[in-house]
Structure formats: structure tokens, C-alpha cells
Legacy VTK file of the C-alpha trace (Angstrom):
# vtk DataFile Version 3.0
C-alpha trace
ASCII
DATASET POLYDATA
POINTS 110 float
17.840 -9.424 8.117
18.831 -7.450 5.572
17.034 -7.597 1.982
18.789 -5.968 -0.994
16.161 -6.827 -3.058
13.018 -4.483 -4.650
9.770 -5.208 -2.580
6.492 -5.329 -4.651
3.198 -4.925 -3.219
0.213 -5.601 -4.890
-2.974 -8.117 -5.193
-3.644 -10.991 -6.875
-6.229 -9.639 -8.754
-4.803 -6.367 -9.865
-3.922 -6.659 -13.538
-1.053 -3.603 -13.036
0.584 -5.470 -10.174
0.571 -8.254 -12.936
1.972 -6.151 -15.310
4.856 -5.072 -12.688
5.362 -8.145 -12.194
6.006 -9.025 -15.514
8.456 -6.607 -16.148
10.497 -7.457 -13.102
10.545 -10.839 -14.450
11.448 -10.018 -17.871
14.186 -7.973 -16.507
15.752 -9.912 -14.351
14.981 -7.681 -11.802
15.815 -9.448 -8.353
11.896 -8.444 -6.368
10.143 -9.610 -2.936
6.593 -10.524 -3.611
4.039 -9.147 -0.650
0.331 -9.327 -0.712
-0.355 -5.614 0.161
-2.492 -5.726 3.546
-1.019 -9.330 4.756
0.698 -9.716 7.483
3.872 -9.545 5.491
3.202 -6.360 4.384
5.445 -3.762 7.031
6.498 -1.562 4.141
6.560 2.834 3.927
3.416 4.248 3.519
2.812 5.884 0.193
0.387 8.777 -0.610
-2.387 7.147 -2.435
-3.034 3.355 -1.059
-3.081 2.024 -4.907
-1.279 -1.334 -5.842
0.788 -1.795 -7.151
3.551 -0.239 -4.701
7.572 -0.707 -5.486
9.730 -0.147 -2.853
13.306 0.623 -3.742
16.162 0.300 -1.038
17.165 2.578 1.227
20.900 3.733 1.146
21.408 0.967 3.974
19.970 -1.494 0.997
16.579 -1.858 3.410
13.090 -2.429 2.096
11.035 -3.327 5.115
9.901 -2.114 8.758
9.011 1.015 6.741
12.191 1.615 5.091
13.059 2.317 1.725
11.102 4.409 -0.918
8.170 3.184 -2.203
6.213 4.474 -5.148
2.819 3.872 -7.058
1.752 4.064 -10.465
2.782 1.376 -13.041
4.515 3.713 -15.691
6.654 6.066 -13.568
7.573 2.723 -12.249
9.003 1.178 -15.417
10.814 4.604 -16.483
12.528 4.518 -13.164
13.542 0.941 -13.142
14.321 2.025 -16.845
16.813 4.509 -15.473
18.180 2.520 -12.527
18.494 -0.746 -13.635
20.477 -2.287 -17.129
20.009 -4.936 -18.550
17.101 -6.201 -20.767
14.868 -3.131 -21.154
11.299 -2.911 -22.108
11.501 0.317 -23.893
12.737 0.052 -27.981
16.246 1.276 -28.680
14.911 3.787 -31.352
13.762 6.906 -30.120
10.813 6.384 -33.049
9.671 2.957 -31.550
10.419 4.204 -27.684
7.745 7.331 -28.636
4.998 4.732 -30.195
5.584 2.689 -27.494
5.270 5.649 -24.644
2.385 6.611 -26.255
0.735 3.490 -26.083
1.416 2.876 -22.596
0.477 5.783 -21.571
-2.860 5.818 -23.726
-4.029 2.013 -22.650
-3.006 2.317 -18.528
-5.695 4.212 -18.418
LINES 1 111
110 0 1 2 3 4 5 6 7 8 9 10 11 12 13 14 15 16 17 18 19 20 21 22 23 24 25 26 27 28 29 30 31 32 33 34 35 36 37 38 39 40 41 42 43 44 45 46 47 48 49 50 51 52 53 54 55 56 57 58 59 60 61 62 63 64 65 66 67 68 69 70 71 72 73 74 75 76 77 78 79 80 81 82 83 84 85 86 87 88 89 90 91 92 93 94 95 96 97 98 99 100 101 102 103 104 105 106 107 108 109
């Protein structure tokens, strides 16, 4: 079966998988939850084995048996979904704002 949705992988306990998860929420952002490591979890391998892990559809609209493209890394994350997705948007309309705000992300992810 056929899921046209975004698949993200993560743990319970991992406070950027929260965070992802939050933003999906806030955006409206249609997303499969999978504990990474369950059973459930049958998605593409990614580089680093980090949580959390987004997989976006393939052009066939597929996100599991190892389809799809999957990605780590909270931030690039967000700037892609950013990109891909309208809607609500987490990033302030003024470019003054949206440069506080990258700066702050980028200095307290880490």
C-alpha cells in the first residue's frame, strides 16, 4: 500500500525527534510516526544512523521497503520542508527576524 505521506523516524527519548515532530505538527505537515529500530522501521538507510531521520517520497509517492529519500539532521530538515512545503512556516517573514532566528537555531542545536 501506497503511503504519500513523510515518514519520521526517531525515539522517544530524543529531544530533536521531538522537535521534528513539533514542527510537522505545527505545519500541518501530513507524517508517519516509526520508532527507528522497531519492527516498523523498513525505511532507506542513511549515512550516519542519527534520529531523527525524514523520509520524503519517492517520485512513485513511496516511503517504505527502502524507498524514498531520507535525511538526518534537524535543521537541514526544517529548511527543506521550508522549501517544499507552504503553508504555516516556522521561519519569520522578515529577512531581519528569519537571520536572528537562523542564528539561534543553529547556535542552540548544538
Amino acid at each position: 500500500m501506497a503511503d504519500h505521506r513523510l515518514v519520521l523516524a526517531g525515539g522517544y527519548e530524543s529531544p530533536y525527534t521531538r522537535k521534528m515532530r513539533a514542527v510537522l505538527r505545527y505545519r500541518h505537515i501530513p507524517f508517519r510516526w516509526v520508532l527507528r529500530d522497531s519492527k516498523w522501521d523498513d525505511l532507506a538507510e542513511v549515512p550516519v544512523r542519527i534520529v531523527p531521520v525524514i523520509v520524503f517520497p519517492d517520485a512513485d509517492g513511496r516511503c517504505d521497503e527502502g524507498r524514498g529519500e531520507a535525511m538526518v539532521d534537524s535543521s537541514p530538515q526544517i529548511m527543506r520542508l521550508e522549501r517544499e512545503y507552504g503553508g504555516r512556516s516556522v521561519v519569520p517573514g522578515d529577512p531581519a527576524l528569519a537571520f536572528i532566528d537562523a542564528l539561534i537555531e543553529d547556535f542552540a542545536d548544538e
